[in-house]
PASE-558242 format. One record per residue (C-alpha): x, y, z; residue in one letter. Coordinates in nm, 4 decimals, padded with zeros to 6 digits. Layout:
! residues N
{{X Y Z} 'A'}
...
***
This chain:
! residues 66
{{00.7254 -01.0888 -01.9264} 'X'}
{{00.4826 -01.1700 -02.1648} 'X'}
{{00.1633 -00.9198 -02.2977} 'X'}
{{-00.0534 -01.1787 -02.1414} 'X'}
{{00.1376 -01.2320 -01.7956} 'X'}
{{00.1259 -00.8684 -01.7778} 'X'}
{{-00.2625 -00.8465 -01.8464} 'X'}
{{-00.2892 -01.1001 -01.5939} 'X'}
{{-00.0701 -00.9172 -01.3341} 'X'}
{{-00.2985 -00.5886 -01.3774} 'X'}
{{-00.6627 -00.7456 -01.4236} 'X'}
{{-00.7296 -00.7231 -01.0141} 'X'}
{{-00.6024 -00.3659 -01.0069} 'X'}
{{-00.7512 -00.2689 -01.3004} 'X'}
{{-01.1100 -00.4293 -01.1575} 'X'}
{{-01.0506 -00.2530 -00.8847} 'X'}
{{-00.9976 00.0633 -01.0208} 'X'}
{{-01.3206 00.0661 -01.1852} 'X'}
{{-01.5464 -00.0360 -00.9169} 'X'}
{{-01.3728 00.2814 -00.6955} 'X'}
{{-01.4729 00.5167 -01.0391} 'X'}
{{-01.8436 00.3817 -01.0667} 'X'}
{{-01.9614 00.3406 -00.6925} 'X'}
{{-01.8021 00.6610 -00.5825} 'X'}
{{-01.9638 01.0552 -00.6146} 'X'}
{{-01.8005 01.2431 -00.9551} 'X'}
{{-01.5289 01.4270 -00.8304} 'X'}
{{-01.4538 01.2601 -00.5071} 'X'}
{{-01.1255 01.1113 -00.3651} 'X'}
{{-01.1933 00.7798 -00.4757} 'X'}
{{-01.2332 00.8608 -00.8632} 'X'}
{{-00.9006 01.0975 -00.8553} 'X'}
{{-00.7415 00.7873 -00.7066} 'X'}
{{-00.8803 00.5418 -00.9883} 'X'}
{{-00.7697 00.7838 -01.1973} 'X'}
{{-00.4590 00.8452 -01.1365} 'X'}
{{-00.4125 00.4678 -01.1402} 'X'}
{{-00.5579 00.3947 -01.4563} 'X'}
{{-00.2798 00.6906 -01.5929} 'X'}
{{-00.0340 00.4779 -01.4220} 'X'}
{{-00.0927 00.1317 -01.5553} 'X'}
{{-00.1351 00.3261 -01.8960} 'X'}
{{00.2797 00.4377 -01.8543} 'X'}
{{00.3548 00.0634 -01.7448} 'X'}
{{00.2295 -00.0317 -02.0767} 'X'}
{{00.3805 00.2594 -02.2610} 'X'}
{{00.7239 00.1246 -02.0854} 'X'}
{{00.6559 -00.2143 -02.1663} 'X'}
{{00.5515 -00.1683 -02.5342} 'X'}
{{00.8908 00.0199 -02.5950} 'X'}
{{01.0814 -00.2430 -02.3905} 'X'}
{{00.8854 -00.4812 -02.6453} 'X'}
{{00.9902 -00.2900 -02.9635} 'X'}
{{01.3375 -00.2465 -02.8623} 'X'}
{{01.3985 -00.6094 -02.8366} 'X'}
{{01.1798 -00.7031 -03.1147} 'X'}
{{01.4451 -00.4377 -03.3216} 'X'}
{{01.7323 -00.6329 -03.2236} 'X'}
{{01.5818 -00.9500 -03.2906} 'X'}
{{01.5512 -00.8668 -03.5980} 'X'}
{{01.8673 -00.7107 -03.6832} 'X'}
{{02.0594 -01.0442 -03.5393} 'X'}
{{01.8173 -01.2427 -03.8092} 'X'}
{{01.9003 -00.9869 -04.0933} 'X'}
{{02.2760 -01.1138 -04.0667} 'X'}
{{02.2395 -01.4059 -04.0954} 'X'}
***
């Protein structure tokens, strides 16, 4: 999956997200919830990026021998 598929496959949780954190009282379920989301979809990414550098690594290693 591509950086930009992925970006796409996020955008209407991430806009939802942020609509729950700005028309919601500080503190209240709501936030916690958006919250706890945005730390999710910022460990998807953390996965992804790895996954992403891993492969790039053994791209890169198949290229060096030849």
């Amino acid at each position: 999956m591509s950086i930009d598929s992925r970006c796409r496959e996020q955008q209407t949780i991430a806009d939802r997200m942020v609509m729950d954190f700005k028309s919601t009282a500080p503190g209240s379920d709501a936030q916690v919830k958006a919250l706890k989301t945005l730390s999710f979809l910022i460990s998807m990414w953390g996965d992804f990026l790895s996954h992403e550098e891993r492969r790039m690594q053994s791209a890169l290693l198949l290229n060096a021998r030849s």
